[in-house]
N, C-alpha and C positions, 0 to 999 in steps of 0.2 A: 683461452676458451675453457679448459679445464678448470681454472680458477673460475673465473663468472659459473660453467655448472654447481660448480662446489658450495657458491655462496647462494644460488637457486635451490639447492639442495636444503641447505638449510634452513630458508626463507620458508619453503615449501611445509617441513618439519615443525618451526615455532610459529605456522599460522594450525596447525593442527592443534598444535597445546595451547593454542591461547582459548581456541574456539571450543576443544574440550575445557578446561575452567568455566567459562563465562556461561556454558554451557549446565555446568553442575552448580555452579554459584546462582544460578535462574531457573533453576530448575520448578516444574508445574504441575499440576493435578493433569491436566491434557494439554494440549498443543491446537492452535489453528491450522490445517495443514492443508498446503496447496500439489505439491510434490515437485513446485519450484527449486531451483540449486538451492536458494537461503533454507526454508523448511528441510528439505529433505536432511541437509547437513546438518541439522539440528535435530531432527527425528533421529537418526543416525547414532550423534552423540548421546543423544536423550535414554535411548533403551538400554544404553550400561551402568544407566545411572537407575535407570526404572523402565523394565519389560513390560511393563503394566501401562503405562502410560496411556491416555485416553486420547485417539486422534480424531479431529472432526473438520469433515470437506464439507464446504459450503457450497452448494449446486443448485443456478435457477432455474426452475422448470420447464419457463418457456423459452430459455436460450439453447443455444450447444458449447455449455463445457468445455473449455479446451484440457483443464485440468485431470480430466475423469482415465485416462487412460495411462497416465504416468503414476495415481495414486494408487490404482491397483498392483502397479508394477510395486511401487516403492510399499505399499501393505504387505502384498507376500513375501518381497524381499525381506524385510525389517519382523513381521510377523506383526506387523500392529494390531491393538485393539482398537476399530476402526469405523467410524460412520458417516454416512452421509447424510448431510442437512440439506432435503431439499424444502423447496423455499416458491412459492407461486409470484403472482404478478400483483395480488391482493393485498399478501403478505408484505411484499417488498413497498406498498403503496405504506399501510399499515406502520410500518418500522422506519419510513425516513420522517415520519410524524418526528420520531424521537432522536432520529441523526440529526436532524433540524436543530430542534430545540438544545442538544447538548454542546453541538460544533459550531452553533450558532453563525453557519452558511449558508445560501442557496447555490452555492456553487456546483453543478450539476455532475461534475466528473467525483470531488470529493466525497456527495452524497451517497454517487451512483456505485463507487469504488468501499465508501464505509458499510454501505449497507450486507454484504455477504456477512465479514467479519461479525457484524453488531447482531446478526443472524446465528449467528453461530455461537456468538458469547449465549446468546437466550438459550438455546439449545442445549449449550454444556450448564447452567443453572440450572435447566430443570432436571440435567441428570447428578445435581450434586458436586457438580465441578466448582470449587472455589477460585483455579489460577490458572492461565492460560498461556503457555509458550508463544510467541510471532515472529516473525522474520524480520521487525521493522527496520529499519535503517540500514539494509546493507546495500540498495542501491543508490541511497545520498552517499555513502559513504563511498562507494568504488564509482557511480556513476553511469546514466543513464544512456540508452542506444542514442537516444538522439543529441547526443553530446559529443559523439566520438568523431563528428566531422572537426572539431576543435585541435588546434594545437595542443604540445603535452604544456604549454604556461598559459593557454587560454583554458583549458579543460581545468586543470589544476585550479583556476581564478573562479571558473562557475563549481566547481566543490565546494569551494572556502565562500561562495557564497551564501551554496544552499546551504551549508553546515551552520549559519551563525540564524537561517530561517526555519530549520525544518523542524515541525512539528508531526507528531501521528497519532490519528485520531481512535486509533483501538483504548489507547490508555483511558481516556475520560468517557469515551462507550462503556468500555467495561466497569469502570468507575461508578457509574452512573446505575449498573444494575448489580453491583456488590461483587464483580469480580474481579480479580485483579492478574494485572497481565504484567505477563517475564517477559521481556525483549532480550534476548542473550545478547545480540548485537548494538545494543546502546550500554551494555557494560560499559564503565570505563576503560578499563584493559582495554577489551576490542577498539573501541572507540580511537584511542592513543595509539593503537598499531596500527587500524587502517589510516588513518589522516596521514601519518609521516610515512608511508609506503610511497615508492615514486610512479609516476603513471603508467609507467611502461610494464607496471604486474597488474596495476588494476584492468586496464584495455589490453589486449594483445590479438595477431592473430595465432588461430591453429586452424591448421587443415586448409586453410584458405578462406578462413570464415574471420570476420574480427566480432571479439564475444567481449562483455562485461565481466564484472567479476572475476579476472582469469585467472588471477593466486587461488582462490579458495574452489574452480573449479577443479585446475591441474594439483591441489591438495589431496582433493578427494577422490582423483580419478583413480580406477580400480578400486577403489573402496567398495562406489556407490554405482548401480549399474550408469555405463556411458549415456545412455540415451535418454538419463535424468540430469547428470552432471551438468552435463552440453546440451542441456536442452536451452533452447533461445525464450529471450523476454518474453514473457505474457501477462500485461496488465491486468490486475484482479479483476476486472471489467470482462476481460476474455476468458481467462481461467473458470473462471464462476459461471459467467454468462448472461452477466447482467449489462454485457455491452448491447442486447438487444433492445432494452427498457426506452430510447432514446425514440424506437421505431415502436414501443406497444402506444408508446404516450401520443406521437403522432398521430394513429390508425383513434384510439381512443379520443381527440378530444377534438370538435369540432372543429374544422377552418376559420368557420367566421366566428364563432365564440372566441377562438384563442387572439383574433385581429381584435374583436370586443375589449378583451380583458386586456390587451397588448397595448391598445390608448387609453385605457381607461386607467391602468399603471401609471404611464404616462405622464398624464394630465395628473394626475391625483400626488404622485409620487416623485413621479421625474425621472423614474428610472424605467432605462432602457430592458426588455426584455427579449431574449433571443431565440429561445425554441418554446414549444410544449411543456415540453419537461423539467425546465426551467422554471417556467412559470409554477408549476406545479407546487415546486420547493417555496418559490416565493412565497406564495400564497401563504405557507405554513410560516415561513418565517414573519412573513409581515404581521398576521394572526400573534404571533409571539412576541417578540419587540418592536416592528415600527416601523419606520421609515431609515433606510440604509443610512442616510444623510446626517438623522439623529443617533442613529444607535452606534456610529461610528463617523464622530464628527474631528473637524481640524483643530487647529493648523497642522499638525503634526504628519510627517508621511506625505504620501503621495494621496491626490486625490482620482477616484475611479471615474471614466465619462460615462460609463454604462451605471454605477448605481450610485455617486454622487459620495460613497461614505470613502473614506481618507486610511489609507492602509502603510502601515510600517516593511517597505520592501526594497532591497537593493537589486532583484532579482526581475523587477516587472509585472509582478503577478498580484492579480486582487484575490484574496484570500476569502472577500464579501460575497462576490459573484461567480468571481471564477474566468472575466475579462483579462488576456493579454492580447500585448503588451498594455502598461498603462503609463 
């Protein structure tokens, strides 16, 4: 018992120095900040590197924030230099113009999840921000709640699959309007440390709860106050509050127009459309390049039933529309 604490011990200690490195080797002009475990722990490392650091929360007006009361904490904690971007329903219509056309999806969760982020890169460019800190990948890398019903060889097999798929869509956002984004946690260091880590530190319970990420939270406990550390999952979608947008789109766009436009897809297209808000994206994508079928044609990959175009995935997931399984 003594020995396994001892080598916890340590474990505990060389995920702090990795994550300091990767942290100052990516270092930003500001940070995207949710006051999530990933950000915070990077906010955290970031201010010994640079107290000045520029933080910016991304908040929809017409939602509720899940994010908004944990970044106050981690502000005064930290002392950041700190703002919030809020953001309307206009706005949000306005900007997936350009989430469209860059991620080249109408996928409704990716659109609906890029858009805060691609919000906030605009935001930090107009105050002079050149390079942006994110949390990306540390929940491919340790693994999602709704994974943890999984064996430790069945969990471990959906890792290793999303790792050889995952993509994130802040980089070619930011790309796209000249700024450029540090992911400390796609370092390679990091990247090498978490993959050969065994599952039983990435899942764990404590308290009687079973949490994600659990090395890099029991790293930082007492560091970082408990009630950020150990705070539970919240998809950008809730943090932000752009999980409401699914219900403005609804209220907003006709029943029977959307039935209209829904066979009119259809027939014209062949592709299946599912909500509102969907349609929505579509519309801009199809405006942009075309018909799913052609802009992402076979043999190659699986093909989608819902938008007919053929996607490279071992995972199930249409990356076109945003259809699982397929």
């Amino acid at each position: 018992m003594n020995n396994d604490n001892q080598d916890l011990t340590k474990l505990l200690a060389e995920a702090r120095t990795i994550v300091n490195k990767v942290v100052k080797n990516n270092m930003a002009e500001g940070i995207l900040f949710s006051a999530g475990t990933d950000t915070s722990i990077i906010a955290y490392e970031s201010v010994k590197f640079n107290p000045d650091i520029k933080a910016i929360t991304v908040s929809f007006q017409q939602g509720k924030p899940k994010d908004t009361q944990y970044v106050k904490k981690m502000v005064d904690f930290l002392k950041l230099d700190h703002e919030f971007a809020v953001f309307d329903a206009e706005k949000a219509v306005s900007a997936a113009e350009d989430v469209v056309k860059v991620l080249k999806t109408y996928d409704p969760m990716d659109v609906r999840n890029t858009l805060p982020a691609y919000v906030g890169m605009t935001v930090a460019k107009e105050r002079g921000i050149k390079s942006l800190q994110t949390g990306d990948a540390l929940d491919e890398l340790f693994g999602y709640p709704w994974q943890f019903h999984l064996s430790e060889t069945e969990f471990a097999k959906a890792l290793s699959d999303m790792w050889g798929e995952m993509t994130f869509s802040s980089i070619p956002m930011g790309k796209s309007i000249g700024i450029t984004i540090k992911p400390p946690y796609l370092d390679p260091l990091f990247m090498d440390f978490a993959k050969n880590l065994p599952v039983n530190v990435k899942v764990r319970v404590e308290n009687g709860v079973k949490y994600g990420k659990w090395l890099l939270r029991k790293a930082y406990e007492g560091l970082i106050p408990d009630e950020v550390v150990w705070r539970g999952k919240a998809p950008l979608e809730q943090g932000t509050g752009t999980w409401v947008l699914p219900d403005y789109f609804e209220k907003e766009i006709n029943d029977d127009h959307f039935e209209e436009e829904k066979k009119l897809i259809l027939d014209r297209d062949d592709v299946i459309i599912t909500s509102k808000e969907q349609m929505v994206y579509y519309e801009i994508f199809r405006k942009h390049f075309g018909k799913p079928s052609e802009v992402f044609p076979g043999p190659e990959g699986r093909k989608c039933p819902n938008c007919k175009g053929y996607v490279k995935t071992n995972i199930g997931f249409c990356r076109n529309c945003g259809n699982y399984p397929i």
